[in-house]
C-alpha positions in Angstrom: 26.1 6.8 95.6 24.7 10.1 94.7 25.8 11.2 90.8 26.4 14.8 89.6 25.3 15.0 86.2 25.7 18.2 83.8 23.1 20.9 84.1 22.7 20.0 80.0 20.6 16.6 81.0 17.9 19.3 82.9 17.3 20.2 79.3 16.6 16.7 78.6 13.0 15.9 80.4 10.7 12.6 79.5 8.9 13.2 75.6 5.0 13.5 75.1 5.6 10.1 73.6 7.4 8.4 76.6 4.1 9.7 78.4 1.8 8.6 76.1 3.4 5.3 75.4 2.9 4.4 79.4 -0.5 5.9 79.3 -1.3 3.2 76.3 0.3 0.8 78.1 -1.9 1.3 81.7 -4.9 1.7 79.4 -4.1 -1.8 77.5 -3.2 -3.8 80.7 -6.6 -2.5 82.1 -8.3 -4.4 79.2 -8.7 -1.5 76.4 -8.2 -1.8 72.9 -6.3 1.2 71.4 -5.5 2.7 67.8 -1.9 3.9 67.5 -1.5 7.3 65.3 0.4 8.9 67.3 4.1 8.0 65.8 5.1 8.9 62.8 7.0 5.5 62.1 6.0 3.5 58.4 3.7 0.8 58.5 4.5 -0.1 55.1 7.3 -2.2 54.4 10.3 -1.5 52.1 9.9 -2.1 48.2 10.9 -6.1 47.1 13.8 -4.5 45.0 15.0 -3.0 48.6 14.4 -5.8 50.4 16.0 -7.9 48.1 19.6 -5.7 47.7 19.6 -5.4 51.8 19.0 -9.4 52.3 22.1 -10.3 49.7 24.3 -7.6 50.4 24.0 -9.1 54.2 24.3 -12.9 53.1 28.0 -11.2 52.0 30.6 -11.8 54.4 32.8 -9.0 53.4 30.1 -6.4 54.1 31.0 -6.5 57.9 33.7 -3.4 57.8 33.9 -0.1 58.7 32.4 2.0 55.7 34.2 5.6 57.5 31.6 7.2 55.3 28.8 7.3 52.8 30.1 5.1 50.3 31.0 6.5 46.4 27.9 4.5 45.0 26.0 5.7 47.5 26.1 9.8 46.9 26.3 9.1 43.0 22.9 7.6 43.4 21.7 10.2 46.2 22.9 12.9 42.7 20.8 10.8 40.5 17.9 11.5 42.8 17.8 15.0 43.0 19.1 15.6 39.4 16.0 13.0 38.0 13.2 14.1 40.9 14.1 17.9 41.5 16.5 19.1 38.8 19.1 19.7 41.1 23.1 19.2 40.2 25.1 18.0 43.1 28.8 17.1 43.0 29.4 13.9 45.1 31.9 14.5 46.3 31.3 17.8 48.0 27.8 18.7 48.4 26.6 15.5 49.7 27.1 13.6 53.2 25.5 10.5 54.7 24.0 10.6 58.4 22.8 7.7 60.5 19.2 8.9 59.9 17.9 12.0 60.0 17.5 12.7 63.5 20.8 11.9 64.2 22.2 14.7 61.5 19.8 17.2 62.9 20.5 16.7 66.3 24.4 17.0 65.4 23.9 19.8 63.0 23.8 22.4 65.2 26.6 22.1 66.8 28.5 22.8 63.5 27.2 26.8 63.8 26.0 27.7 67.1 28.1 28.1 70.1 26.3 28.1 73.9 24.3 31.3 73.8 23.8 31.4 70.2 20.2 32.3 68.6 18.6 29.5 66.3 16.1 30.6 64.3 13.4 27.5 65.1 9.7 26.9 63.3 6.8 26.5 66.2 5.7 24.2 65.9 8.4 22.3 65.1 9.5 19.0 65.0 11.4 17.9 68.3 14.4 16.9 67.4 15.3 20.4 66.5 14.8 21.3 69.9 17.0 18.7 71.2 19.6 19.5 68.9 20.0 23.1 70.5 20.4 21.8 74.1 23.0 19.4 72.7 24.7 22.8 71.5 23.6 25.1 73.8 22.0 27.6 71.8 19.1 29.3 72.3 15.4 29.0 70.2 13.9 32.3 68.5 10.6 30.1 67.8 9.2 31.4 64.3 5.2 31.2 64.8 3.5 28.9 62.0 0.4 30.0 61.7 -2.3 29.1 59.4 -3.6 32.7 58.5 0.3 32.8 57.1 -0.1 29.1 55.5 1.6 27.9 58.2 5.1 30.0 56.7 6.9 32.3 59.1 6.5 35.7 59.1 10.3 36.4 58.0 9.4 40.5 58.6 8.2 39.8 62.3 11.5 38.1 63.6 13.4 41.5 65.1 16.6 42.8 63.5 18.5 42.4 66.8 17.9 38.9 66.7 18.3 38.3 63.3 21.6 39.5 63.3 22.6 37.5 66.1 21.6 34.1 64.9 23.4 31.3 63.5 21.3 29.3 61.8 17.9 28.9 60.9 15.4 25.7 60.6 12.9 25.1 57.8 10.9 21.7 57.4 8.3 21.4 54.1 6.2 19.6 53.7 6.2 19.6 57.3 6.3 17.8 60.6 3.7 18.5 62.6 2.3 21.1 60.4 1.9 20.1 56.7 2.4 23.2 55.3 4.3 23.9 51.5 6.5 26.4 51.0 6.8 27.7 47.2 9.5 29.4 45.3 8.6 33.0 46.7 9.2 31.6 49.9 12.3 30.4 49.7 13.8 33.7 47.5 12.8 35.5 50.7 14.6 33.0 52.8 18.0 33.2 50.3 17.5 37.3 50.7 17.2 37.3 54.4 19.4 34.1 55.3 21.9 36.5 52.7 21.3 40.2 54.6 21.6 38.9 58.3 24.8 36.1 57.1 22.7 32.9 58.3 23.0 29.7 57.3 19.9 27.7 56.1 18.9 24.1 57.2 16.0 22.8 55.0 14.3 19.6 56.5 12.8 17.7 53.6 12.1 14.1 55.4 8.5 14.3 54.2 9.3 15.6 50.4 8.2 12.3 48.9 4.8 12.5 50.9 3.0 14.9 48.7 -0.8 14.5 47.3 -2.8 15.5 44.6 0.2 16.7 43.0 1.2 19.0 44.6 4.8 18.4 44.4 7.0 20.1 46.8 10.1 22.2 46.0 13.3 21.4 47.2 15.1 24.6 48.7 17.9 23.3 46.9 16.3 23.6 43.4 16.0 27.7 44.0 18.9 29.9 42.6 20.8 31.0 45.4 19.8 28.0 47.9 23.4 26.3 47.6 24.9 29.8 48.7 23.4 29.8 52.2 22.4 26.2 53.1 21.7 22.4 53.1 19.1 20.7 52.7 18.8 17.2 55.4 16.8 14.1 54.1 15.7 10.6 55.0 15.0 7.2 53.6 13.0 6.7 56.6 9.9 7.7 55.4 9.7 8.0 51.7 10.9 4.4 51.5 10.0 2.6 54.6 13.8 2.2 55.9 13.0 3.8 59.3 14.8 1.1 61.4 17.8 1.2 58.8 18.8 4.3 59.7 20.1 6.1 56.6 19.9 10.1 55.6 21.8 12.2 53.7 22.4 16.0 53.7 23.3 18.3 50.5 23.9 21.5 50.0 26.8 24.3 50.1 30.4 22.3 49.9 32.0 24.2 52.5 29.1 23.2 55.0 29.1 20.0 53.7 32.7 19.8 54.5 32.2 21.0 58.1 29.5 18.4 58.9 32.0 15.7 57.2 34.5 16.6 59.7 32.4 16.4 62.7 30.9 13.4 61.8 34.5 11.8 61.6 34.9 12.1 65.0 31.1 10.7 65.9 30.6 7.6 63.9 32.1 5.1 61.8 29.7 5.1 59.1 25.8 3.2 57.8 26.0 -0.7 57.4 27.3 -1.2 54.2 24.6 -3.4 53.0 21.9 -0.4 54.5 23.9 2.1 51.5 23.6 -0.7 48.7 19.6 -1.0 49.5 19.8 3.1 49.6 21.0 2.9 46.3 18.3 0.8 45.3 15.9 2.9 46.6 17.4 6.1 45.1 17.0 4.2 41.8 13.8 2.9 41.9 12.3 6.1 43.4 9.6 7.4 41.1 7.5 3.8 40.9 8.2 3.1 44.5 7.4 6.4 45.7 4.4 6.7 43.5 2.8 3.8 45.8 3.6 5.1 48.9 1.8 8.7 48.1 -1.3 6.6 46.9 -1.8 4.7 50.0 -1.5 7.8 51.9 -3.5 10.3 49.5 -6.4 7.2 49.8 -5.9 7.0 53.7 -6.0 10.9 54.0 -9.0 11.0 51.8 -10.6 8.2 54.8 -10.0 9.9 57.8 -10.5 13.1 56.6 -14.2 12.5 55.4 -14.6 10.5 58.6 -14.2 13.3 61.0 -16.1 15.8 58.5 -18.8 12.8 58.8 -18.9 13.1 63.0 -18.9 17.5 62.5 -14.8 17.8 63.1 -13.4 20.1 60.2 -10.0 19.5 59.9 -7.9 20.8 57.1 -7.1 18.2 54.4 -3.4 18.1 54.0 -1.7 18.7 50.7 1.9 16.8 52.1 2.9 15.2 54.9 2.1 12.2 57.0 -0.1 13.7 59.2 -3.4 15.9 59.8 -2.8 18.8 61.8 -6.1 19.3 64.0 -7.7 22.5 65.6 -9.2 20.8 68.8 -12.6 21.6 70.5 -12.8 24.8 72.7 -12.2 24.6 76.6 -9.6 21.8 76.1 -5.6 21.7 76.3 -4.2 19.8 73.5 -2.7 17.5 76.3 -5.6 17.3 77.9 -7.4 16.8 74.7 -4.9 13.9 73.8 -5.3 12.4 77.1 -9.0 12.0 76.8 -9.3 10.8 73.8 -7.3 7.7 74.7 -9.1 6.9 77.9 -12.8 7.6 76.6 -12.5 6.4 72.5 -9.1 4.8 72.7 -7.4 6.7 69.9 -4.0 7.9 70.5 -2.7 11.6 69.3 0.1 14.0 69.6 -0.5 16.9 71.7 0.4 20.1 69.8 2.2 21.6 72.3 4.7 19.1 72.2 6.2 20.3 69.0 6.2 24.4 70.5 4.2 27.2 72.2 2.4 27.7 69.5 1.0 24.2 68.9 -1.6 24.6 71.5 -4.8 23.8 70.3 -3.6 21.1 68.2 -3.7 17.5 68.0 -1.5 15.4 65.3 -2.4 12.4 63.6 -0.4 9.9 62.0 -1.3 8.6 58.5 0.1 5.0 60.2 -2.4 2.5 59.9 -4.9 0.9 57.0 -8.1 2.8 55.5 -10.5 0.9 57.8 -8.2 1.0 61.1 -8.8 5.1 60.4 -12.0 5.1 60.0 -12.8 3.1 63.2 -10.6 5.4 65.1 -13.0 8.5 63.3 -16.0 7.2 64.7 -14.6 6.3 68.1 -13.8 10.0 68.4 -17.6 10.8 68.1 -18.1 9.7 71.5 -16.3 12.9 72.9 -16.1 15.4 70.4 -17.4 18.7 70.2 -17.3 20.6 67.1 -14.5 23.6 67.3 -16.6 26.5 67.9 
């Protein structure tokens, strides 16, 4: 039998990491040994006091029910967080709501603003999901260049008038995912103005906002005077806490958005595993020492792959968030072609740039994903076919 399908799923090709995984896959059957750092998944596991609230909240036989929603214990703890991290005042009851991680909300979110044909206002690079959440709604991308002569910001005066006055909405990720950029206070006042003139709603992805090093503490969009009026901002337990196969986010912001998403996601789901909110919780509680030791693992793993490719003459820039290091890759190369090579001849796995937007060429990411040592092995692999970037 021959199927029709909707001429949506032509939107909906393989991902760079479907290809990459079978490429891995070919290469280990063949008899290689390869280093993963190509997902951004945690390799460290959850905090005891997590663990420990998950494991007896699941031993409870009532816990088995439809929550509908983020529980009441669960968004008075997510207003703890942000009053105690980032001196932000949210009501629970109408500027918060829980998603099923965060690629579920920001796949979903769009279609609370954009009909087909609408104009999204997109960061490029930009983390996929965003781009999979337009084809879910139909809208169209205006990709926003990040470049790093601009510290990886957009260039809000470059984006024409035409277009800003047709778009719906408008994406924002910092510290970012690929690019680890930081946005500061200026930043974001320019965002509130123009978001303001051109009647735009603002979706701030801060999955990575826990991830920061040498203190350099990121802002949360929500913390600026005038943030609540035009957005939200979307985050995740995945990271910051190592819940990443829990699948628990939340998204705060302006209560009559917040009300919009609630009502969509009435109609989509039936709510996180009870027990999954109760470790949230825990986590929410226990942030600052947990969180703490996840950014020193990191900043120490950064610090180790980082002087390792200085060591074999690749300058990449040392992040200041993030879980990644965003790398300029020799001359003469495609970054899938780059990627591609670098499995089959030092068996290290990376990210092409341009699978996170146009302007991502001539980028490779790398995950922060595995021990010091695992990182610097994968460093010196790379020797074998690098070239410095002329």
């Amino acid at each position: 039998m021959e199927f029709c399908y909707s001429k949506r799923m032509e939107k909906f090709g393989s991902s760079i990491f479907s290809e990459l995984k079978a490429f891995k896959l070919r290469l280990e059957a063949e008899g290689q040994t390869l280093i993963d750092l190509s997902l951004g998944s945690p390799d460290l596991p959850p905090a005891d006091v997590i663990r420990r609230e998950l494991s007896a909240r699941a031993a409870d036989p009532t816990q088995y029910g439809y929550t509908l929603s983020g529980t009441k214990a669960f968004y008075e703890a997510a207003a703890r967080y942000y009053d105690r991290v980032y001196g932000v005042s949210l009501d629970p009851q109408t500027e918060l709501v829980h998603a099923m991680g965060s690629q579920e909300g920001l796949v979903h979110l769009p279609l609370v603003f954009a009909d087909p044909g609408d104009m999204v206002l997109v960061t490029d690079p930009g983390y996929t999901a965003y781009e999979t959440g337009l084809a879910v709604a139909g809208a169209e991308p205006f990709y926003m260049p990040l470049l790093k002569e601009n510290r990886f910001l957009p260039d809000l005066s470059a984006i024409p008038e035409a277009v800003a006055d047709k778009a719906k909405l408008m994406i924002l990720n910092y510290p970012g995912n690929p690019v680890a950029g930081q946005a500061d206070r200026q930043f974001f006042n320019e965002v509130i103005a123009f978001a303001k003139q051109h009647q735009i709603a603002v979706l701030h992805d801060a999955a990575y906002s826990e991830f920061y090093f040498d203190d350099a503490k990121p802002l949360s969009f929500l913390a600026v005077p005038g943030a609540k009026e035009v957005g939200i901002e979307i985050n995740s337990l995945s990271k910051s806490f190592s819940l990443a196969g829990a699948r628990i986010a939340y998204i705060a912001g302006n209560k009559d958005i917040i009300g919009a998403v609630t009502r969509l996601k009435s109609n989509l789901d039936y709510g996180v595993f009870a027990p999954i909110q109760a470790a949230a919780i825990a986590a929410f509680d226990q942030a600052e020492e947990i969180s703490s030791h996840v950014r020193a693992v990191f900043q120490q793993r950064r610090d180790a792959l980082v002087n390792e490719l200085h060591a074999i003459g690749w300058e990449v820039d040392r992040p200041s968030g993030g879980m990644f290091i965003w790398a300029e890759i020799p001359a003469g190369w495609t970054s899938k072609e780059f990627a591609f090579h670098c499995m089959r001849e030092a068996g290290v796995v990376m990210v092409p740039g341009s699978a996170f937007g146009p302007s991502g060429e001539g980028y490779v990411r790398i995950a922060l994903v595995q021990p010091e040592e695992t990182l610097r092995k994968a460093a010196q692999n790379l020797q074998t076919v690098f070239s410095p970037v002329s």
